[in-house]
C-alpha positions as CSV (number, residue, x, y, z in Angstrom):
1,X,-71.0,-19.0,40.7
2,X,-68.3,-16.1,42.0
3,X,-65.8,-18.0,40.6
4,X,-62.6,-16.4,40.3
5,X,-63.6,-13.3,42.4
6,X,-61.0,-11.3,44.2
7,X,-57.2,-10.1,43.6
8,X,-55.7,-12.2,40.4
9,X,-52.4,-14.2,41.2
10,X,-49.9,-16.1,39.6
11,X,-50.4,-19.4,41.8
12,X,-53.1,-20.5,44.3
13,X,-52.7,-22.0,47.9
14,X,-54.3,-25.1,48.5
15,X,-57.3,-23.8,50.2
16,X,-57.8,-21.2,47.1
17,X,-57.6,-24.1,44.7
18,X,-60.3,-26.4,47.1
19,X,-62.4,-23.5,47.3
20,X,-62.2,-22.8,43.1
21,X,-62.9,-26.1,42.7
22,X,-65.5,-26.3,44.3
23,X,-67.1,-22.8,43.4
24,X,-67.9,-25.4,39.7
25,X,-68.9,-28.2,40.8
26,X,-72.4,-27.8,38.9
27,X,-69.9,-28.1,35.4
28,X,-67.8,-31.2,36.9
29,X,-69.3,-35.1,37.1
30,X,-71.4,-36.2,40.2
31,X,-69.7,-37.7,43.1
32,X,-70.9,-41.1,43.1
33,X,-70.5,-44.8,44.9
34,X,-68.4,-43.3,47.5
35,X,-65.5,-45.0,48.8
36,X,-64.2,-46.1,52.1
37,X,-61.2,-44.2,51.9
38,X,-58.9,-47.4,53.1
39,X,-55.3,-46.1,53.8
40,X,-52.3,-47.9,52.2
41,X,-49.0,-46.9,51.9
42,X,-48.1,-47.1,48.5
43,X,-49.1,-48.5,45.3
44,X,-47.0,-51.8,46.0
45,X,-49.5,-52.1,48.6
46,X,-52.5,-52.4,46.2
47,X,-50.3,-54.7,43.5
48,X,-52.1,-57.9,44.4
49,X,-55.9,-55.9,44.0
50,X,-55.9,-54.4,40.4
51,X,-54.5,-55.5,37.1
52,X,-54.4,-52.1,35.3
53,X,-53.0,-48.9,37.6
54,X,-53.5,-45.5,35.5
55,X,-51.3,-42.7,36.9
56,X,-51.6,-39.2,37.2
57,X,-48.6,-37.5,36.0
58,X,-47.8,-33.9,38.2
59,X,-48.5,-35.4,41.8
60,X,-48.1,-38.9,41.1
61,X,-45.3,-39.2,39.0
62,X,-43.4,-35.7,39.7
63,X,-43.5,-32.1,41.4
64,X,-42.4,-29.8,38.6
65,X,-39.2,-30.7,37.0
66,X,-38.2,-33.2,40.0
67,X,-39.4,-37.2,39.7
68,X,-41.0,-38.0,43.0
69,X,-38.8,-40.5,45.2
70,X,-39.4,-43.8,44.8
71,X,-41.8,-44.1,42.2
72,X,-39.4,-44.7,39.2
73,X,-38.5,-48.2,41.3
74,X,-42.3,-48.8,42.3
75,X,-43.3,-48.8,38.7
76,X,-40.9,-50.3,37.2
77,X,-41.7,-52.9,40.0
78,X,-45.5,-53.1,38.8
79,X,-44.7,-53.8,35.0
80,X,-42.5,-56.3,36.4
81,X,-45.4,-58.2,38.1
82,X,-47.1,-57.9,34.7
83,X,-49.4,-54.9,35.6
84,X,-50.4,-52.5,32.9
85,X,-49.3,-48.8,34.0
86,X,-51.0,-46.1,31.7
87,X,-50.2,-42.4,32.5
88,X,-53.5,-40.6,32.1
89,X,-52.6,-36.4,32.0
90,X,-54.3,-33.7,32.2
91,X,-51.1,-32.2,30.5
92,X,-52.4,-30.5,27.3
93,X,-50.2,-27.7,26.5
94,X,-47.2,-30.1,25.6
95,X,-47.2,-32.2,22.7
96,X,-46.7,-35.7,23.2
97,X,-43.3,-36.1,22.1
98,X,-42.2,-33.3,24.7
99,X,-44.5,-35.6,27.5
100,X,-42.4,-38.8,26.8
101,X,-38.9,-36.7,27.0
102,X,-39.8,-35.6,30.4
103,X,-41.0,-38.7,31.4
104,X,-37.8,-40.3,30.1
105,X,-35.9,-37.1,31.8
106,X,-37.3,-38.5,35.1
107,X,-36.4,-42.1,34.9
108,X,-39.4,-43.3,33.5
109,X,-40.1,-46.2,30.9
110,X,-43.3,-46.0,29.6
111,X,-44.1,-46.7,26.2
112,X,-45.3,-43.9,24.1
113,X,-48.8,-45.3,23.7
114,X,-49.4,-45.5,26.9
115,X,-49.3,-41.9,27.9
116,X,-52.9,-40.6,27.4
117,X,-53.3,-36.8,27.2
118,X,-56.2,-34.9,27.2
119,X,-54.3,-33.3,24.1
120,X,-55.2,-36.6,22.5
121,X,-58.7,-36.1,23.9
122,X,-59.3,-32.8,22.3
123,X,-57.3,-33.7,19.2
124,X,-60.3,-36.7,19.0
125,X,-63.1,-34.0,19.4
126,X,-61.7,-31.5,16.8
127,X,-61.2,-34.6,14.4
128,X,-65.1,-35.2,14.7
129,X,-66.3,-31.8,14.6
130,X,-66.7,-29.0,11.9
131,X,-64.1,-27.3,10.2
132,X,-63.6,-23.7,12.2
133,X,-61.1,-21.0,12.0
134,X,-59.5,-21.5,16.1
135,X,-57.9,-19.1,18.3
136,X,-56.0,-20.4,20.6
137,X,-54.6,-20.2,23.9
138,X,-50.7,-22.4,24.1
139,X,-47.2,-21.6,24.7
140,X,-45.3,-20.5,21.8
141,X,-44.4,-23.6,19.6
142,X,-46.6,-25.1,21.4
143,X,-49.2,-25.8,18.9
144,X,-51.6,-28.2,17.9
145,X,-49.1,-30.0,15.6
146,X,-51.0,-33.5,15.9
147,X,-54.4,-32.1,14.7
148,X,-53.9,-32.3,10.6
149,X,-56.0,-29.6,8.8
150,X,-56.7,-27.8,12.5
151,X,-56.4,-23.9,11.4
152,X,-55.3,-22.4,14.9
153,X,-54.1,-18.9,15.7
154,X,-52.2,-18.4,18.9
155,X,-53.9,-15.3,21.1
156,X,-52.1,-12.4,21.9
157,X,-52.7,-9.0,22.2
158,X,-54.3,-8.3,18.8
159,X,-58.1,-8.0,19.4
160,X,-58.8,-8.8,15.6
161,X,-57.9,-12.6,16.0
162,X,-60.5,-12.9,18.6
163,X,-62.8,-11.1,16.9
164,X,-62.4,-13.1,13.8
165,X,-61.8,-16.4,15.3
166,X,-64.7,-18.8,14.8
167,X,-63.8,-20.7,18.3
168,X,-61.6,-21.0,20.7
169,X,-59.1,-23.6,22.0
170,X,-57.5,-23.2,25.5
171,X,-54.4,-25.6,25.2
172,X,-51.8,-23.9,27.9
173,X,-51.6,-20.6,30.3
174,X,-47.8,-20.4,31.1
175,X,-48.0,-17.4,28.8
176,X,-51.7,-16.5,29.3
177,X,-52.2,-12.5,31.0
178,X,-54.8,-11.0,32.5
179,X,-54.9,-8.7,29.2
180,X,-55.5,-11.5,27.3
181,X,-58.4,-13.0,29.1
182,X,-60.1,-9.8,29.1
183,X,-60.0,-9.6,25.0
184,X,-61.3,-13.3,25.3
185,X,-63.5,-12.2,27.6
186,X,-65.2,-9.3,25.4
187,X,-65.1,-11.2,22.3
188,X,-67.3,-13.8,23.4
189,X,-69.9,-11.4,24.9
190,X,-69.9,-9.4,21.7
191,X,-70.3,-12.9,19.4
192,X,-70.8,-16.1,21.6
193,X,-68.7,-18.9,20.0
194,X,-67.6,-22.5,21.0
195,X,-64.9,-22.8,23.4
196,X,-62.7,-26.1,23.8
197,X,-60.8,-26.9,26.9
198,X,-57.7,-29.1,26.4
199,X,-57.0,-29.0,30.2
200,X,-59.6,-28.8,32.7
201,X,-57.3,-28.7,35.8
202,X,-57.4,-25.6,37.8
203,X,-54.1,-25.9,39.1
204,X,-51.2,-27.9,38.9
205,X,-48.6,-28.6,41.6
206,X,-45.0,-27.6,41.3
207,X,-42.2,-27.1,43.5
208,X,-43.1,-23.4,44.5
209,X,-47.3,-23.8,45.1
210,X,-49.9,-24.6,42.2
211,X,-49.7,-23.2,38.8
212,X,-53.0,-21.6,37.5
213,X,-54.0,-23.9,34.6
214,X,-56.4,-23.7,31.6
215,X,-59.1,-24.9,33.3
216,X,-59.1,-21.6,36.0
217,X,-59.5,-19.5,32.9
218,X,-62.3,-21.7,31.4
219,X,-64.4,-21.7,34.4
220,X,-64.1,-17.8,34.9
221,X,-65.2,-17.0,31.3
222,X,-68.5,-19.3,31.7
223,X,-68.9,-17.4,35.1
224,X,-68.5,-13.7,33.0
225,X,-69.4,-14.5,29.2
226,X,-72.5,-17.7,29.8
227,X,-70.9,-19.6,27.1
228,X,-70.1,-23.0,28.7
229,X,-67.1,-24.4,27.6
230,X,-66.4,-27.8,26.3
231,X,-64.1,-29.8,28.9
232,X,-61.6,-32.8,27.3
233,X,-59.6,-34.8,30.1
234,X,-60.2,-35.3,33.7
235,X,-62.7,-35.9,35.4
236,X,-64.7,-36.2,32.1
237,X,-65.1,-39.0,29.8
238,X,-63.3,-38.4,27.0
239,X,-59.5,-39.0,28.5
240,X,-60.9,-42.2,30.1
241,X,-62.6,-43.4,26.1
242,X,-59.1,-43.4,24.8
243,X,-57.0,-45.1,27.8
244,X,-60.0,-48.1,27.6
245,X,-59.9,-48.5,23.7
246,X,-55.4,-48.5,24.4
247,X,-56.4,-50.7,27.1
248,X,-58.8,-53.5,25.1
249,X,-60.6,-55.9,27.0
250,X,-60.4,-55.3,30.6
251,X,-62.6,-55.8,34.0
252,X,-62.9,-52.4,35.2
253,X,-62.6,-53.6,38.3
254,X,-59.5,-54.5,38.2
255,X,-58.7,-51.0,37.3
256,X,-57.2,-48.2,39.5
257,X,-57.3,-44.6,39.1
258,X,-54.2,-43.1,41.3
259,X,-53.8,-38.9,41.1
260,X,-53.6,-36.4,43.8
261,X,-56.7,-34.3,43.2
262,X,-60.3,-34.9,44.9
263,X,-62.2,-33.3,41.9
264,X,-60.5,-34.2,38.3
265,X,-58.9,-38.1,39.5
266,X,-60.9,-39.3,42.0
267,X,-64.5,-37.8,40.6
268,X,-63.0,-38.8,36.9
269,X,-62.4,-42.3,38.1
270,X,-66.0,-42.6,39.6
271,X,-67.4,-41.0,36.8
272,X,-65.8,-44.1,34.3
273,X,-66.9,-46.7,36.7
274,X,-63.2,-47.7,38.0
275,X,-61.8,-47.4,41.7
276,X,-59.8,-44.6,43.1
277,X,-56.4,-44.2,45.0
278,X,-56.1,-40.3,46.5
279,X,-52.2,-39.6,47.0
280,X,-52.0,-37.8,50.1
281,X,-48.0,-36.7,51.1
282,X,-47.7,-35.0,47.3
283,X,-49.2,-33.1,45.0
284,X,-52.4,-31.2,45.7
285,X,-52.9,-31.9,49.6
286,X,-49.2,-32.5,50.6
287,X,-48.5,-31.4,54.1
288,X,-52.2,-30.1,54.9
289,X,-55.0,-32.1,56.7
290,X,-57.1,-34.8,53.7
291,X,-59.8,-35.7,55.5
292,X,-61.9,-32.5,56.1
293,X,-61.8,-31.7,52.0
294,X,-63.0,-35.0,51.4
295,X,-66.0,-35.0,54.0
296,X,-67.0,-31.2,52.5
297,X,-66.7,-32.1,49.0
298,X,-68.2,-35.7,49.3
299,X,-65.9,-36.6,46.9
300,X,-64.4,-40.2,49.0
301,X,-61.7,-42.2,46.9
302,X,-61.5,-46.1,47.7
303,X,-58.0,-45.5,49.0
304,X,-55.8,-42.8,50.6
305,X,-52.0,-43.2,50.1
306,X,-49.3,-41.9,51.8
307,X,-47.4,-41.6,48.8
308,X,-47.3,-42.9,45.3
């Protein structure tokens, strides 16, 4: 797919990340019931419309370090009218506890089962599959700690862990090098072995441009190595299983999907069958134009806001 081609970088612009994105589209979900891409300005504007409104976190909730303005009131303001808030991440390579002190850091009150990880996605997976001997890919102390009886070795620059790794986890990248992903690289074309993908995004936003995340490094090894890796959080399914089964009984319908990316909320959203809100002044498309990257991916949320 050519993805990942060219001089290797620390962060991405916006019209990179669009373009990377879009370079895998064959791996993501289909775009599908397309929506009319209503503009609102906030979610207190769609409060009367859904019953259950599951947030993004980086884009949504904050840039970075920094809680976006606003928001902190506007949620507390939902739970108030008796509205269900989940956060739905994409955040794998912190464990949950770390999540909910950043959260609280921020101002938020969320309780701590309803922040849904696709840690806790891939943590699910691992619990159903085989026992294997893992490398993987996190930030020092940044483990698997929530996966009992997970074997996991972190990847550095010793090229007999890959070697004698019987798969591979990619958790978090803060620490990931180019040397790194070229061991990962050669090990898998000398022995193709599972690889599990604990963040899917691409990027991430933060206050300087977009982060390159797991997912970046997950779609260039299937581009060099064949060995198609095995995604947990958004857009795919897995994320939305556990955020339903937290949720019980409810009309998906009455749900709402609000993040500020085209291909992991808004296609994830479609994907599980629930409607779509596309922040537009934060995160992912803030200060550049929305509507062309919609009309060339085909990827059209139900609603556009301003802001979260």
């Amino acid at each position: 797919m050519g993805f990942g081609q060219g001089a290797e970088r620390d962060h991405l612009t916006p019209e990179d990340a669009f373009a990377a994105y879009e370079a895998v589209r064959a791996r993501l979900p289909d775009a599908s019931r397309p929506g009319a891409c209503v503009r609102a300005g906030s979610l207190d504007d769609l409060a009367g419309d859904f019953d259950v409104f599951l947030l993004d976190a980086f884009g949504v909730l904050n840039i970075g370090e920094t809680a976006i303005p606003g928001v902190v009131d506007r949620i507390a303001g939902l739970k108030a009218r008796g509205k269900r808030v989940l956060v739905v991440t994409n955040a794998a390579g912190h464990p949950h506890a770390k999540l909910l002190e950043r959260y609280t850091r921020l101002g938020y009150d969320f309780d701590p089962a309803d922040v849904i990880s696709s840690r806790a996605a891939l943590v699910a997976g691992l619990s159903a599959g085989p026992s294997r001997n893992w490398g993987m890919m996190a930030s020092a102390g940044y483990g698997l700690g929530e996966a009992d009886g997970v074997i996991a070795t972190y990847l550095r620059e010793d090229a007999e862990v890959y070697a004698r790794a019987d798969a591979f986890l990619l958790l978090g990248s803060a620490e990931w090098t180019d040397a790194r992903q070229a061991l990962l690289e050669a090990a898998l074309l000398e022995r193709p072995r599972p690889v599990y993908v604990g963040n899917p995004d691409i990027v991430a936003p933060r206050e300087t441009g977009f982060s390159v995340e797991p997912g970046y490094y997950a779609h260039r090894l299937a581009d060099r190595t064949g060995v198609q890796p095995q995604f947990f959080g958004k857009p795919f399914g897995t994320i939305y299983d556990l955020a339903f089964a937290r949720l019980g009984p409810v009309a998906r319908d009455r749900v709402l999907m609000v993040g500020d990316s085209l291909h992991t909320d808004v296609l994830g959203a479609q994907a599980a069958g629930i409607a779509s809100a596309l922040v537009a002044g934060y995160g992912f498309f803030a200060g550049h134009d929305i509507l062309t990257p919609i009309e060339r991916s085909g990827i059209r949320p139900d609603f556009i806001l301003d802001r979260p």
